[in-house]
C-alpha positions as CSV (number, residue, x, y, z in Angstrom):
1,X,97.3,85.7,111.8
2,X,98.4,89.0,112.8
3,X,100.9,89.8,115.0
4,X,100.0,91.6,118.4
5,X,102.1,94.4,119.0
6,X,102.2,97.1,121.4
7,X,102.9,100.8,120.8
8,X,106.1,100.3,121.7
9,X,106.8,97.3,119.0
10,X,105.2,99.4,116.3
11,X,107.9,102.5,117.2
12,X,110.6,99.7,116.7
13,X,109.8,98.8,113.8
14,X,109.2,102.2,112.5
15,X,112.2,103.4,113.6
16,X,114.2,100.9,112.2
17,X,112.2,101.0,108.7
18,X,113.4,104.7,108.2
19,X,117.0,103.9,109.5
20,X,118.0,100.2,110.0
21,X,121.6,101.2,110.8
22,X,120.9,102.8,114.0
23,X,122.7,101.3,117.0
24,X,120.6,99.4,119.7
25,X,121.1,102.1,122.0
26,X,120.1,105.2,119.6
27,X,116.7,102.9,119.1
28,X,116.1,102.5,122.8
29,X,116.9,106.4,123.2
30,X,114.6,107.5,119.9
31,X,111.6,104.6,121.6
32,X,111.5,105.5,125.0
33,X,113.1,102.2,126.5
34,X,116.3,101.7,127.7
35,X,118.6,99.2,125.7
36,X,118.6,95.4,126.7
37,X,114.4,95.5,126.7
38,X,115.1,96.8,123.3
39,X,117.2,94.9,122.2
40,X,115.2,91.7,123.6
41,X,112.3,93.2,121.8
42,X,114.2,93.5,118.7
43,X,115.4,90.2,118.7
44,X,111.4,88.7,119.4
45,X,110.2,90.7,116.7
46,X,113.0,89.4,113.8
47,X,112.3,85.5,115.6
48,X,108.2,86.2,114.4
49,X,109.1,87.1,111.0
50,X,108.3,90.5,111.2
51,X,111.5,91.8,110.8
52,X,112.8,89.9,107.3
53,X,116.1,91.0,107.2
54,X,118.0,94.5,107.1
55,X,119.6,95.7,103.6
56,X,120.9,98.9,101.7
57,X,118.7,100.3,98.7
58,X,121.0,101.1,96.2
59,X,120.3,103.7,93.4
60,X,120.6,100.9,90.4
61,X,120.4,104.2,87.6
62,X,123.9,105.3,89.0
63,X,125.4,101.9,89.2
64,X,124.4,101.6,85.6
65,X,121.3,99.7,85.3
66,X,119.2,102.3,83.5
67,X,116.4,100.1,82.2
68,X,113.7,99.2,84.7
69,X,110.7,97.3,82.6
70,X,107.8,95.2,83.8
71,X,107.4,91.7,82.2
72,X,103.4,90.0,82.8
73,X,103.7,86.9,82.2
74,X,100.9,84.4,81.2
75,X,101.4,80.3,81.8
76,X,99.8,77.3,79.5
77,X,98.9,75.8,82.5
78,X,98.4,77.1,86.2
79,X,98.3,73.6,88.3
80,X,100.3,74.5,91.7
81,X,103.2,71.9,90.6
82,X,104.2,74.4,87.6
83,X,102.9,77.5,89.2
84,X,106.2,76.6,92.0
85,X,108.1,75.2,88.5
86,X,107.8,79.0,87.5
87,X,108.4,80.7,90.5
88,X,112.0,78.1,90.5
89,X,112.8,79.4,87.5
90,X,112.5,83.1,88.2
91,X,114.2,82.4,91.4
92,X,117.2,82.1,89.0
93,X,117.1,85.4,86.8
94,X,119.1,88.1,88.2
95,X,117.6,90.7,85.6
96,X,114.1,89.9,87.9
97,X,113.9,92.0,90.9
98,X,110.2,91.3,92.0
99,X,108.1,88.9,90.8
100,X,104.2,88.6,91.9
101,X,102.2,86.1,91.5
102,X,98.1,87.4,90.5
103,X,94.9,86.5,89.7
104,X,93.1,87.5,86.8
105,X,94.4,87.4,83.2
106,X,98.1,87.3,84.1
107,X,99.7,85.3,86.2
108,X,103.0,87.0,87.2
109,X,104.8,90.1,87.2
110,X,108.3,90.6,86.8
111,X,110.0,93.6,87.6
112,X,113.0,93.8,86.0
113,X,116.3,96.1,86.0
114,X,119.0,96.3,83.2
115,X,122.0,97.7,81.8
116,X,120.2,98.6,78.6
117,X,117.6,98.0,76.2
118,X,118.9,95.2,74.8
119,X,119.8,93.0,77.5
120,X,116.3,93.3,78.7
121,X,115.5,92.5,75.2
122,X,117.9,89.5,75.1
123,X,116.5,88.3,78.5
124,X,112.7,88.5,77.6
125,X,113.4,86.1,74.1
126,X,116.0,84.0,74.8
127,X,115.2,83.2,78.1
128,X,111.8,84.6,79.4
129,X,109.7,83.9,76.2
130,X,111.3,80.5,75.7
131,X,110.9,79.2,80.1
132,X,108.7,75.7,80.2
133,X,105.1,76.5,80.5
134,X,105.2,80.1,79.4
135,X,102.1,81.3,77.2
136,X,102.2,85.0,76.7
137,X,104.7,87.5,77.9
138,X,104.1,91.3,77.5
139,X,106.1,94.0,78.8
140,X,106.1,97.8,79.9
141,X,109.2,100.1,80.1
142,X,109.3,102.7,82.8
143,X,109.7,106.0,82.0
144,X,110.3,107.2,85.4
145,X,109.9,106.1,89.0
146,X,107.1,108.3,90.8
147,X,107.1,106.8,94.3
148,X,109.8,104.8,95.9
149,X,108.7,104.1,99.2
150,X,109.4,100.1,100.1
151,X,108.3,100.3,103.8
152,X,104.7,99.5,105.1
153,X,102.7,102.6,105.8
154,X,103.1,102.7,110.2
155,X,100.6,105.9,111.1
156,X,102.7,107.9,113.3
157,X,103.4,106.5,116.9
């Protein structure tokens, strides 16, 4: 069910989409509101779930991690009891950044993120390759990012 939200909700949470370290009162200022409605606002919106959680996006090529490779993944079986087995599992791999679950001839994707070559490498037969219920694994390297834009598309306000 979506969520019914007024102009003044969909500013919110494009405001805070482009810059979720503003202060309470420089969102009420950039909104139009003044700050406790906000705030109250705020606070309704991240109670519904539409506000997941605020973090940092960190530039993983400068912090070393200059491999980013896709993994789709194919299962033996695809019963809902080992589709959640799977999904357990690459709860638990640090190297996986993403994972989606599809339809059609494969049934997850992995994005992944590495120090190197061969630590993807490592990760994708020792551990990947040999997880319960996994049939087929093939994989993509990036060769550079085009578009990096994890926000939903809000038309302007």
């Amino acid at each position: 069910m979506k969520a019914r939200l007024d102009s003044i909700d969909w500013h919110i949470l494009k405001e805070l989409q482009e810059d979720g370290r503003m202060t309470n009162v420089e969102l009420a200022r950039r909104v139009g509101i003044s700050a406790p409605p906000c705030l109250r606002r705020v606070r309704a919106l991240e109670e519904a779930g539409l506000i997941r959680g605020y973090r940092t996006l960190l530039d993983e090529k400068q912090l070393g991690y200059d491999v980013t490779a896709f993994a789709m993944v194919g299962l033996h079986s695809q019963t809902e009891a080992d589709l959640m087995a799977f999904e357990e599992t690459v709860k638990s791999w640090p190297i996986v950044r993403e994972s989606y679950m599809l339809s059609g001839e494969v049934d997850f994707l992995l994005k992944c993120v590495s120090p190197d070559l061969q630590t993807f490498q490592n990760f994708v037969i020792q551990e990947l390759t040999a997880a319960q219920n996994v049939d087929s694994v093939r994989t993509a390297l990036t060769i550079r990012r085009t578009k990096d834009e994890p926000i939903v598309p809000i038309e302007n306000i």
